[in-house]
C-alpha positions as CSV (number, residue, x, y, z in Angstrom):
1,X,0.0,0.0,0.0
2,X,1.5,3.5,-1.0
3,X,1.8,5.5,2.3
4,X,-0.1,8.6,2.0
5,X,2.2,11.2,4.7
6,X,-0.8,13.6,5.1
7,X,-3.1,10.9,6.7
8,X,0.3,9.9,8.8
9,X,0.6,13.4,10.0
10,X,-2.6,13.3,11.2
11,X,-2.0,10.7,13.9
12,X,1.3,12.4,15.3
13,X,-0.6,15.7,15.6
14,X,-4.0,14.9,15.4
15,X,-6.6,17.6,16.4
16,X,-9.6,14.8,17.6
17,X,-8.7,11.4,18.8
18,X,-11.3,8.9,19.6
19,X,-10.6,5.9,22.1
20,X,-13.1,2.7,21.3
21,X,-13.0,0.3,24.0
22,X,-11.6,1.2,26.7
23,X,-13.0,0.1,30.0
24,X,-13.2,-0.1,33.5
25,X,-10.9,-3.0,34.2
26,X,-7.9,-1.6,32.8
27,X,-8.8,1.8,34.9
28,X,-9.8,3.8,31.5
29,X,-6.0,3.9,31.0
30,X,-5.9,5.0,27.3
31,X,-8.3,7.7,28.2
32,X,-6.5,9.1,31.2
33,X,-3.3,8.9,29.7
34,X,-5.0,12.0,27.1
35,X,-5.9,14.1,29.6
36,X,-3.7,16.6,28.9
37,X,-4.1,16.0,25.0
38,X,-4.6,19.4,23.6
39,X,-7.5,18.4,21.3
40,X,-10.8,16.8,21.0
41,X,-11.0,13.8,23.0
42,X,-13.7,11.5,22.8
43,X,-15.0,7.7,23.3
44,X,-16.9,4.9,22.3
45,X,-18.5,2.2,24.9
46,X,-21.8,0.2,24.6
47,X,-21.8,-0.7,28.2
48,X,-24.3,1.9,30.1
49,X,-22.4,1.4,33.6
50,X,-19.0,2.2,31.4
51,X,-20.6,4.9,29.6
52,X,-21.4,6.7,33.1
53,X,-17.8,6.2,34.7
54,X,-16.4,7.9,31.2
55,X,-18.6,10.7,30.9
56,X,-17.6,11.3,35.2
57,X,-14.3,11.2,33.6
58,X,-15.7,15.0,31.3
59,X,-15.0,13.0,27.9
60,X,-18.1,12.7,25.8
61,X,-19.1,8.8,24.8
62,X,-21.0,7.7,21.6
63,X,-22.1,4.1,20.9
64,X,-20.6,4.3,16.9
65,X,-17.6,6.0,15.6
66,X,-20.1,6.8,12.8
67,X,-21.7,9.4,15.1
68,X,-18.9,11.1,16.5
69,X,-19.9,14.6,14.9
70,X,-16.7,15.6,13.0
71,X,-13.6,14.4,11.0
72,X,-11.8,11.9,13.2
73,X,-7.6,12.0,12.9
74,X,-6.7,9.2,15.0
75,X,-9.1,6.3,16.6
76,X,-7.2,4.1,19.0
77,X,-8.6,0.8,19.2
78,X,-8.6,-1.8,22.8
79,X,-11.6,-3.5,21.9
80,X,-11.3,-7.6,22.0
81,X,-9.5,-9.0,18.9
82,X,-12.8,-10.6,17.5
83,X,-14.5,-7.3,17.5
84,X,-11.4,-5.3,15.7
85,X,-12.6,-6.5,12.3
86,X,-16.2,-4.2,13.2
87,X,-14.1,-1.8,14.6
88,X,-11.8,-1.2,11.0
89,X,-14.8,-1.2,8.5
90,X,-16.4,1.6,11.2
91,X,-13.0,3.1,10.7
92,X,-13.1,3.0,6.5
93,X,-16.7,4.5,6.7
94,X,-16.1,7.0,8.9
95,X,-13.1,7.9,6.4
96,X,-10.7,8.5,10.1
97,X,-6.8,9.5,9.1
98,X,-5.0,6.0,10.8
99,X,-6.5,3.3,13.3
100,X,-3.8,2.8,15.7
101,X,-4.9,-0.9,17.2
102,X,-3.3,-1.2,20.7
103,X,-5.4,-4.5,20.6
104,X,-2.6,-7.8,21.0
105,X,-3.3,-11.3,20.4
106,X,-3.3,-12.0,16.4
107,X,-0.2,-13.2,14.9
108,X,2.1,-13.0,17.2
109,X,0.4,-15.6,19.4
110,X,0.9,-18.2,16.8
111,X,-2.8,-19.6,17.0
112,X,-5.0,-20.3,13.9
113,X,-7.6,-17.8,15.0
114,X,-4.8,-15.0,15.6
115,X,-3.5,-15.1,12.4
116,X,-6.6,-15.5,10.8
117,X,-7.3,-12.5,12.5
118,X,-4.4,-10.1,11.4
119,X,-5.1,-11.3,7.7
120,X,-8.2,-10.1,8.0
121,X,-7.3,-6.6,9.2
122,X,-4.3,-6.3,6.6
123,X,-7.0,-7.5,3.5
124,X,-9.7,-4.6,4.8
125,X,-7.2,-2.2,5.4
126,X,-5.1,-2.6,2.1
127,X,-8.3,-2.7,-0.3
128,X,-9.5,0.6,1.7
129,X,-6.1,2.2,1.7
130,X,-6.9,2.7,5.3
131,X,-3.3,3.3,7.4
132,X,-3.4,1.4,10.3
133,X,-0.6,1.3,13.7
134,X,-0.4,-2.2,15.2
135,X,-1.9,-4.2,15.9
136,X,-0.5,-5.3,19.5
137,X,1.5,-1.8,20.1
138,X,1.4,1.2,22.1
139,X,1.2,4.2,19.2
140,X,2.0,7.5,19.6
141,X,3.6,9.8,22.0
142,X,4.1,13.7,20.7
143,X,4.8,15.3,24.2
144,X,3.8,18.7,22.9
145,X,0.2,18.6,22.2
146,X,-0.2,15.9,25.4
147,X,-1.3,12.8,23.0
148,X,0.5,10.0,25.4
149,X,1.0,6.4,25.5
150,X,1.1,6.0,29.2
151,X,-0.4,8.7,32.0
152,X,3.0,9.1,33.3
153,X,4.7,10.8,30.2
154,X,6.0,13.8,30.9
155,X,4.2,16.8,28.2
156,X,4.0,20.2,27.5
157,X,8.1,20.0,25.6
158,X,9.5,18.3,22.4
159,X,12.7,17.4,21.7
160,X,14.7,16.7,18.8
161,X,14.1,12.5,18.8
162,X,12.0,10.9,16.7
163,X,11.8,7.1,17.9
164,X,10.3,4.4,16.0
165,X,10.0,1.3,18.5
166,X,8.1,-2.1,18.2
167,X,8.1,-2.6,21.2
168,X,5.7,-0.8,23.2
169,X,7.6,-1.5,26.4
170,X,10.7,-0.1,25.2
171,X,9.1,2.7,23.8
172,X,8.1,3.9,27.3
173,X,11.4,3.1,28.6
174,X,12.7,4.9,26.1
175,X,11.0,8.4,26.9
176,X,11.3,8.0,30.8
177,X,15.3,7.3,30.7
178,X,15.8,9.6,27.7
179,X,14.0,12.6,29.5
180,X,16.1,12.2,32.9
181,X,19.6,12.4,30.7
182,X,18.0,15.7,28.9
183,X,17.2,14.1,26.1
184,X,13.6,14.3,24.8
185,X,11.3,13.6,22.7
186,X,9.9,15.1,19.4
187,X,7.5,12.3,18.3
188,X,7.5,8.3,19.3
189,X,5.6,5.7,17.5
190,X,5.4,1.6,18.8
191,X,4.1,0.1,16.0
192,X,4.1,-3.3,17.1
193,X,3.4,-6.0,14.2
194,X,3.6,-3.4,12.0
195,X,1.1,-5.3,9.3
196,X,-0.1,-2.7,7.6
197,X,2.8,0.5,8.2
198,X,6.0,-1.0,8.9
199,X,9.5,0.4,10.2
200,X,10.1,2.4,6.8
201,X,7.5,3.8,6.5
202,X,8.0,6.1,10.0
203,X,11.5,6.2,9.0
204,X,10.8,7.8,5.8
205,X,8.1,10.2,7.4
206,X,10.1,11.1,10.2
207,X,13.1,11.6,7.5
208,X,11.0,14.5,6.4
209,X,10.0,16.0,9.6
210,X,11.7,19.3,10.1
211,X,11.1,18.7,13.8
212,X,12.8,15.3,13.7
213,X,16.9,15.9,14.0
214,X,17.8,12.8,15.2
215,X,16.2,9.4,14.7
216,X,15.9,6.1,16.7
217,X,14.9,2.9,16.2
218,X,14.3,-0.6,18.1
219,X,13.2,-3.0,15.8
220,X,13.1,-7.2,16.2
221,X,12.8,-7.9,12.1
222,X,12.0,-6.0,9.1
223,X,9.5,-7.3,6.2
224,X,11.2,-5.7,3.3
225,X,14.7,-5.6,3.5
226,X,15.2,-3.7,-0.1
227,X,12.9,-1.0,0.9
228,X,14.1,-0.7,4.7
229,X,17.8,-0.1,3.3
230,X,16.5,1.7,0.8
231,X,15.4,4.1,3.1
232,X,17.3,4.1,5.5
233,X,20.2,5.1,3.2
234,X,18.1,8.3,1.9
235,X,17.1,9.0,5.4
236,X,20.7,8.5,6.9
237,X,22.2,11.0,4.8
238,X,20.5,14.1,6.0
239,X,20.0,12.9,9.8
240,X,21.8,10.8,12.3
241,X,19.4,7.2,12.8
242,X,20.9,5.4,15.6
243,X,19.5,1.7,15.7
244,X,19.4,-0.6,18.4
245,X,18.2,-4.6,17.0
246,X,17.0,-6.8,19.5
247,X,16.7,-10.6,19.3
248,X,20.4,-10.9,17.9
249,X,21.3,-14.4,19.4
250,X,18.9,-17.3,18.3
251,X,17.2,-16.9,22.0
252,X,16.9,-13.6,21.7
253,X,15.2,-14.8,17.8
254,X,13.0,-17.2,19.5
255,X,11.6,-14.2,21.7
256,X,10.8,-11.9,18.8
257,X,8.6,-14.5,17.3
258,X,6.2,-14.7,19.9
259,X,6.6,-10.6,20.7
260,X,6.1,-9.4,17.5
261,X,6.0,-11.9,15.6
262,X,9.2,-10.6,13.6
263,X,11.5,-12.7,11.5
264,X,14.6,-12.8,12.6
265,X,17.6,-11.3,10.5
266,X,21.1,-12.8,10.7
267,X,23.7,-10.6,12.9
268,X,25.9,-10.2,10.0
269,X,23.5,-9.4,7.6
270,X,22.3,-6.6,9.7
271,X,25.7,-5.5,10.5
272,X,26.1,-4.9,6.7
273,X,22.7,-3.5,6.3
274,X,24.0,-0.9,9.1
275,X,27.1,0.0,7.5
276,X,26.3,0.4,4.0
277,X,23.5,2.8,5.2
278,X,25.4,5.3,7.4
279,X,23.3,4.8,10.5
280,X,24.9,3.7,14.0
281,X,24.7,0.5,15.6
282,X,23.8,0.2,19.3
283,X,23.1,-2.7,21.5
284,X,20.8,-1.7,24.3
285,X,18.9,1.2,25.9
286,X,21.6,3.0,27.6
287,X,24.1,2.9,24.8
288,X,21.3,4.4,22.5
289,X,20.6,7.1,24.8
290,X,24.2,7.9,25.7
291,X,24.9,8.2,21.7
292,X,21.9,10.6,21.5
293,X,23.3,12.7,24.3
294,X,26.8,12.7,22.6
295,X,25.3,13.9,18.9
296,X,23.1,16.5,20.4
297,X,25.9,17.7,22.5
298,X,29.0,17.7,20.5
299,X,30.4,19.7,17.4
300,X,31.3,16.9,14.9
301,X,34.2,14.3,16.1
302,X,36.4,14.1,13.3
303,X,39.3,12.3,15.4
304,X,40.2,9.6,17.6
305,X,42.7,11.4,19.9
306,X,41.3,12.5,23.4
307,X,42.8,14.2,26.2
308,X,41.8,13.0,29.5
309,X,42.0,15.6,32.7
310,X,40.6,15.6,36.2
311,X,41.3,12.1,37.7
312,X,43.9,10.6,39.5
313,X,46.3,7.9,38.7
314,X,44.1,4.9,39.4
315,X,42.1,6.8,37.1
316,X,44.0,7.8,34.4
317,X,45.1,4.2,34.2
318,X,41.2,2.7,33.9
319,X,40.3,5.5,31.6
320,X,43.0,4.7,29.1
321,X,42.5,1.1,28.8
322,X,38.9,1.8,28.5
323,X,39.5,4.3,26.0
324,X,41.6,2.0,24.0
325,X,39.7,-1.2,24.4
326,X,37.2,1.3,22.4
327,X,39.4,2.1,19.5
328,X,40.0,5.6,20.8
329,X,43.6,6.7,21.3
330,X,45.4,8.8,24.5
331,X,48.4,10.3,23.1
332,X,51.5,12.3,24.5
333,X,50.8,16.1,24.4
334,X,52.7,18.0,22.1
335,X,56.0,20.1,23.9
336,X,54.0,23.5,23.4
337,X,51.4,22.2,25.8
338,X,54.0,20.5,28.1
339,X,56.1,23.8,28.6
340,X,53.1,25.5,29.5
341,X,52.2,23.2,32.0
342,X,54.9,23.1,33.7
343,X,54.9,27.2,34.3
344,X,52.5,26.1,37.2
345,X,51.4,22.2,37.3
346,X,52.3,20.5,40.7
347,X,54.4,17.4,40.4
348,X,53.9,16.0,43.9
349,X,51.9,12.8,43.4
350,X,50.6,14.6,40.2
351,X,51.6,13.7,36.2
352,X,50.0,15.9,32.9
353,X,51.4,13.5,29.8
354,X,48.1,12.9,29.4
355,X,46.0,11.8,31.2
356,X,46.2,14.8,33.0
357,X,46.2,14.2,37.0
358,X,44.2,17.4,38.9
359,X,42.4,15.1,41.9
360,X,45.4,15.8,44.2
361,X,47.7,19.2,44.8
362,X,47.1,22.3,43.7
363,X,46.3,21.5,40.4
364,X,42.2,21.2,40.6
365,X,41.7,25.2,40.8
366,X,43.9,25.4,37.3
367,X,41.4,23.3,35.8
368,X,40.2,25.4,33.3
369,X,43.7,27.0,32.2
370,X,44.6,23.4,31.7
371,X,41.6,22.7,29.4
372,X,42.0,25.7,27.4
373,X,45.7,24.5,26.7
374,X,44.5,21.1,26.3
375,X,42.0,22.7,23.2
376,X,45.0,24.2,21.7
377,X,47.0,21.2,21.3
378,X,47.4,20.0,17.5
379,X,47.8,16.1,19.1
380,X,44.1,16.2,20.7
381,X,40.8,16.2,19.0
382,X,38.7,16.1,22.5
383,X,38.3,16.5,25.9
384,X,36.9,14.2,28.5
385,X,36.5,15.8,32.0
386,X,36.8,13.0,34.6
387,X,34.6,14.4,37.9
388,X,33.7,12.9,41.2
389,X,31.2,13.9,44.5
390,X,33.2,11.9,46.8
391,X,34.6,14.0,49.5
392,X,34.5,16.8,51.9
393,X,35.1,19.8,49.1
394,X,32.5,18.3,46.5
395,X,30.9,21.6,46.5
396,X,33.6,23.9,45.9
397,X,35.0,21.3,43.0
398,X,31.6,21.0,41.6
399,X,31.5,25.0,40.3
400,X,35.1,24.3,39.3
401,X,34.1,21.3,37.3
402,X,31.5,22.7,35.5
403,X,33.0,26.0,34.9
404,X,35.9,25.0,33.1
405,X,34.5,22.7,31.0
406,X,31.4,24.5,30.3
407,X,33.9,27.8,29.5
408,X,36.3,25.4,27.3
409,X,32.9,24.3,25.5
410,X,32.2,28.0,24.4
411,X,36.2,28.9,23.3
412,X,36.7,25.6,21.3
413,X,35.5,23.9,18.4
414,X,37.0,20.7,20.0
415,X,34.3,18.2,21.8
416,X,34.6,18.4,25.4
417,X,32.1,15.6,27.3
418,X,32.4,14.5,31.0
419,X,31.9,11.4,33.3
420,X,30.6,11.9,37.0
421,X,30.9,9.9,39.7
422,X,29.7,9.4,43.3
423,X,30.8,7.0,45.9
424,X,27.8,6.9,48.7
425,X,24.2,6.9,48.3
426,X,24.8,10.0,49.6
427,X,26.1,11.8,47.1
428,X,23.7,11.0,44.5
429,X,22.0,14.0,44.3
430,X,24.9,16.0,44.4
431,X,25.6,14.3,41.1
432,X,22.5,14.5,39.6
433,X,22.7,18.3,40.6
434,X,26.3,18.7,38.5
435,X,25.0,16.0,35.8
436,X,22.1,18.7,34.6
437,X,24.6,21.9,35.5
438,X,27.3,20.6,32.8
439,X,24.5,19.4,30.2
440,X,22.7,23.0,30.4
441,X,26.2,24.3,29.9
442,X,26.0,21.7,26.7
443,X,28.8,19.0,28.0
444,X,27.3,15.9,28.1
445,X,27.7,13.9,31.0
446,X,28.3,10.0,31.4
447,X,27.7,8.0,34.9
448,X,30.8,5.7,33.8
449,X,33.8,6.0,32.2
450,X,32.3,2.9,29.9
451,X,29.7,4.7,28.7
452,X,31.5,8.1,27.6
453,X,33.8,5.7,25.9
454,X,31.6,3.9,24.1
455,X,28.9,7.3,22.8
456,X,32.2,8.9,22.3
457,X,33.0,6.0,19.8
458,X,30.3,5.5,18.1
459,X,29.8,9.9,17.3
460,X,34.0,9.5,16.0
461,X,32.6,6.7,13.9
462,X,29.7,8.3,12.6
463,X,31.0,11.1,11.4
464,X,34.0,9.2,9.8
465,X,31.4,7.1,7.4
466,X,29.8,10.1,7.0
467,X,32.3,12.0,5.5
468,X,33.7,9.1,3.9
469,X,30.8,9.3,2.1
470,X,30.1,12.4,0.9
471,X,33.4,12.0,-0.5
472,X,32.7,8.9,-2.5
């Protein structure tokens, strides 16, 4: 079916949404979750007792789609899966924009009556050109207008992520975690079985989304390989799509079947599929976040050479295995940068090759005069501030921190990131306080030295393929 984008931007900014189904044993869940939703809201229920609780609930109920009194953008269906069939030909009469079914139990269940079922849906929708979400999925979340998946969803912001999930768990996940590391949302689809609109099809709308700058994905299997790649490829060149692929080991395959009810692609083909595309590969939920941080962040990373500044030598030691175990290199500084230092650097218990040791002496205060020499050095392409609430002066170290990497930030071109560390439940806050100080001064900030390693990685890479290939 050709994918009309109009009806699609309907659902991700629809201006009336109706909810069939939805009833008192799951707490009128979809319905609360839109009661912030910024447009016209209403239901459908046959039950009279139901109809009350909704209508207690201020949204208006009708007994048919057909006579809810104006043009319908987005109906989310939760009726039973025998009674979806009714539902959809309500939905092609009434002419609505997309049925998002968050109804589950059709193919994925692997019964004769479930996939019976889904045919069914896919033949009425295809022959109606009707777009349908789903089935078995969560749909939309655009945090702006207050059209949610779940009550809990933060609202009233956007972001610059657009994520395409099919999973409907992870999709949640997703926008709780991302929002606590600053990253948010722009629009999120869980799609589910995707039998009707499928992964490339939100890929290719979101590709043209002007409020979309970065894209990511989850995805279990994909039912047309040449059009997903395709796609991806056109899409990949104008944004950054970072892609996380679950169900990689034949376990993980076995799952998928009976979540989705995905095929499962070979690791190395989807390796290949990856690289030829220009997208980035992640393997869970906080590398994919940590990578978004580090794009949204950082300038482009054009090198693999970083200077490392702030720990001490226990430290400096970890950080530079880690560092290489990622493909990332800690070179010497150049003799400019050394002569410099050593106007002022204190040697006791203290060493600035690189890494650069300012947890002990008197060397923390010159933190920032030893970034801005660090930016200058031709031998370093960026910065990674290691910082730690651990002891008595966390305070006082904590505005140095953040100072002198958020002032380095505005004077270089170079990427400067940081990890932060606590040591006792106690400092947690603390952390979480100098965490959103250093990301509002746009450093990103990683919880271990792991993570900053590996999103630092994957951005160098990135932007080597990509210029790689606007060169070709």
């Amino acid at each position: 079916m050709k994918v009309d984008f109009a009806r699609l931007d309907r659902a991700f900014n629809p201006r009336c949404v109706v909810v069939v189904g939805d009833s008192k044993q799951g707490e009128f869940h979809l319905l609360r979750s839109l009661s912030e939703f910024k447009g016209r809201l209403y239901s459908v229920q046959i039950n009279p007792e139901t109809i009350r609780e909704i209508e207690a609930l201020g949204i208006k109920n009708y007994t048919s789609l057909l006579d809810v009194p104006e043009p319908v953008d987005l109906v989310i269906v939760a009726v039973p899966r025998k009674v979806t069939p009714k539902i959809l030909g309500d939905c092609i009469r009434k002419d609505v924009g997309v049925a998002l079914i968050f109804t589950a139990g059709f193919a994925e269940t692997n019964t004769e009556e479930g996939i019976r079922l889904e045919r069914q849906l896919v033949e009425m929708a295809e022959e109606a050109s009707l777009h349908v979400i789903g089935p078995n999925c969560r749909g939309i979340f655009n945090p702006a207008i207050g059209l949610k998946q779940l009550e809990g969803q933060y609202s009233g912001v956007s972001g610059p992520v657009g994520l395409i999930s099919q999973s409907g768990g992870h999709a949640l996940s997703f926008a709780f975690e991302a929002h606590l590391e600053g990253v948010d949302i722009s629009k999120s689809v869980s799609f589910g079985n995707g039998v009707v609109l499928d992964s490339p099809d939100y890929l290719e709308y979101f590709g043209g989304d002007h409020e979309v700058e970065t894209i990511a994905m989850y995805l279990e299997g994909v039912k047309d390989g040449r059009k997903f790649l395709r796609v991806l490829k056109e899409v990949a060149a104008r944004k950054p799509v970072v892609i996380w692929r679950g169900g990689w080991t034949e376990a993980g395959g076995r799952a998928i079947a009976s979540h989705t009810a995905s095929l499962a692609v070979p690791q190395a083909v989807w390796e290949a599929v990856i690289k030829q595309s220009g997208a980035i590969m992640v393997e869970g939920m906080e590398e994919l976040v940590d990578t978004l941080k580090a794009l949204f962040h950082l300038p482009p990373v054009r090198g693999e050479r970083v200077a490392v500044v702030g720990g001490a030598g226990g430290d400096s030691v970890a950080i530079t295995d880690i560092l290489s175990r990622f493909g990332l290199k800690v070179p010497l500084l150049t003799q400019k940068s050394y002569d410099e230092l050593d106007t002022f650097f204190s040697l006791v218990g203290g060493s600035y090759r690189n890494p650069v040791d300012t947890d002990i002496g008197r060397n923390r205060p010159q933190l920032e005069r030893i970034m801005q020499i660090l930016a200058q050095d031709e031998n370093i392409d960026s910065i990674l501030l290691l910082s730690r609430v651990a002891h008595l002066f966390a305070n006082e170290l904590q505005r140095v921190d953040v100072a002198a990497a958020v002032n380095t930030r505005k004077k270089t071109a170079k990427p400067v990131l940081a990890v932060v560390r606590y040591s006792t439940p106690e400092h947690m806050a603390q952390a979480i306080e100098e965490k959103q100080l250093f990301q509002a001064g746009g450093v990103p900030v990683f919880p271990t030295m792991e993570r900053g390693a590996c999103a630092l990685k994957n951005v160098v890479d990135y932007y080597r393929r990509r210029d790689s290939m606007e060169s070709a």
